[in-house]
N, C-alpha and C positions, 0 to 999 in steps of 0.2 A: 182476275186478269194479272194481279201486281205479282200474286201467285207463282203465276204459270212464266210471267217474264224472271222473276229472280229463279225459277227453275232452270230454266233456258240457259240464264246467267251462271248459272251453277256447272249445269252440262257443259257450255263451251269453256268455258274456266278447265275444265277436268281433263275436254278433250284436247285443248290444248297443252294442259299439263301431259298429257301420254304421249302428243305426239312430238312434245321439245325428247323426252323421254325416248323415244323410237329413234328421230333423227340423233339423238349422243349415242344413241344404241350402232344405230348404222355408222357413223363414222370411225367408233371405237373397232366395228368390225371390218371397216376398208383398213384400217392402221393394222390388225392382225392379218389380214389377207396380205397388204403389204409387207411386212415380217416375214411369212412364211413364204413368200416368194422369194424373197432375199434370201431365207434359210435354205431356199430348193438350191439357187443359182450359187451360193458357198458349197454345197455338199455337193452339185456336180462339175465345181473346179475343183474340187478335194479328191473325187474320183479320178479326172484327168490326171491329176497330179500322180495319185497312187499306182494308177494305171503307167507313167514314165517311168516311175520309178521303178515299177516290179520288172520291165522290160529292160530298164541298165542294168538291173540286179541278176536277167539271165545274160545278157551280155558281160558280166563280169565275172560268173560264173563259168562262161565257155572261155572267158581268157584265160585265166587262172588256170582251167585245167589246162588249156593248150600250152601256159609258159611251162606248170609243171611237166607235161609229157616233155618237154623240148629241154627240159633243164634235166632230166633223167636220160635221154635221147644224150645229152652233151657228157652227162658223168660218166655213161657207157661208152663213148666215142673216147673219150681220158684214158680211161682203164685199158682199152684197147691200143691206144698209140704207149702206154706206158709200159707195156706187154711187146711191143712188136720194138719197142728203142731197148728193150732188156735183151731183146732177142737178138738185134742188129749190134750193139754194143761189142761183141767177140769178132764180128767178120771179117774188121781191117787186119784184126793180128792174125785172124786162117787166111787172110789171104797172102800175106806175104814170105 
């Protein structure tokens, strides 16, 4: 019977050892579940963020090109008053 109680002793010793072993197990694994919830919530402020940015970046792209057409629009508008004052430059002398 002393037997069969130091087995006993034995067992619960053991299964307490597995289960301190199990509970470090499971909190080790809330602290990684923790973690990668943080890492989900960084990557989808990372995305927002990527996501403004690609969107100023065609906003910047549609300025640009509309300052260039208007800055080309303006040098042609030059050329042509520089053209028409060459041209008007003789007409006070034909006229008199």
């Amino acid at each position: 019977m002393e037997v069969d109680f130091q087995m006993l002793i034995n067992i619960t010793e053991s299964v307490d050892g597995k289960l301190a072993q199990v509970t470090s197990s499971h909190d080790q694994l809330q602290q990684i579940q923790a973690k990668i919830r943080e890492l989900e919530q960084l990557e989808t402020a990372a995305e927002e963020r990527y996501d403004r940015l690609e969107s100023r970046t065609q906003i910047i792209d549609s300025t640009t090109a509309g300052v260039d057409n208007k800055f080309e629009a303006l040098r042609e508008l030059e050329a042509s008053l520089a053209t028409i004052e060459r041209e008007m430059d003789p007409l006070p002398n034909q006229l008199e």
